[in-house]
N, C-alpha and C positions, 0 to 999 in steps of 0.2 A: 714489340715495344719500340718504343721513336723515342731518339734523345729531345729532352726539351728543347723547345721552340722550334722545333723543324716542322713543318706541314706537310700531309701527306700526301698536298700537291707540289711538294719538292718531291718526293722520293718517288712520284708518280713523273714527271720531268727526267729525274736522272735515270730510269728504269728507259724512257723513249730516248734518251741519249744514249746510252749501253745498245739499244738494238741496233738505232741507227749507227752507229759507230760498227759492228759488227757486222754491220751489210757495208760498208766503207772498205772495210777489211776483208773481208770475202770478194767483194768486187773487185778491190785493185789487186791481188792474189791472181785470180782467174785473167783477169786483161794484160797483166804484168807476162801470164806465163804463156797466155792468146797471141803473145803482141809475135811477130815476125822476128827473125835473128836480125836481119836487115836495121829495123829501125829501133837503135840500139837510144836513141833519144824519146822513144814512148817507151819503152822500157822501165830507162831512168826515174822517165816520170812517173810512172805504176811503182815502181820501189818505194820511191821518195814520199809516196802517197799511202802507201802500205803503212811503213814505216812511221808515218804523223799518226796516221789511225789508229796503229797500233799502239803508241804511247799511249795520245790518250783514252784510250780505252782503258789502260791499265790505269789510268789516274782515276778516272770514274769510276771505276770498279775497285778499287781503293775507298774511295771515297764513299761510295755505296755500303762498304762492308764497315767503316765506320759510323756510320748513320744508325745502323744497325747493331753496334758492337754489344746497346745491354741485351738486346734478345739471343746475338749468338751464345752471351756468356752463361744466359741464365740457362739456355739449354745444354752449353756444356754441363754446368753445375748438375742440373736433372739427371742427369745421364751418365755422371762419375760419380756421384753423391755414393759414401759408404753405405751398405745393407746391415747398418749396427743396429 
């Protein structure tokens, strides 16, 4: 279920911004802990780049679970609904 007025070329958009965002995150992870003790200035910058991605990623996926929120409800409901 989609809240009204959203398109299911938005949630097809923020579904490719959550991946890309998570290859963001994995990449500067891996280059951050790649990088040499030495150059403590790529370092900084793999953290700092971690660390943007990582927000928002959680903003998006925020946002995504919003977009979403009457299907998750209704499946909550389905699924605690009493056996009376």
């Amino acid at each position: 279920m989609i809240i009204k007025g959203v398109k299911p070329r938005t949630h097809l958009m923020i579904d490719f911004l959550l991946f890309a965002l998570l290859g963001a995150v994995v990449f500067s992870a891996i280059m951050e802990h790649a990088a040499s003790q030495d150059d403590t200035h790529l370092q900084f910058m793999f953290h700092r780049m971690h660390g943007i991605a990582g927000g928002t990623m959680c903003l998006t996926l925020g946002l995504h679970l919003y977009l979403h929120l009457p299907w998750i409800w209704s499946q909550w409901t389905r699924l605690f609904k009493s056996q009376a």
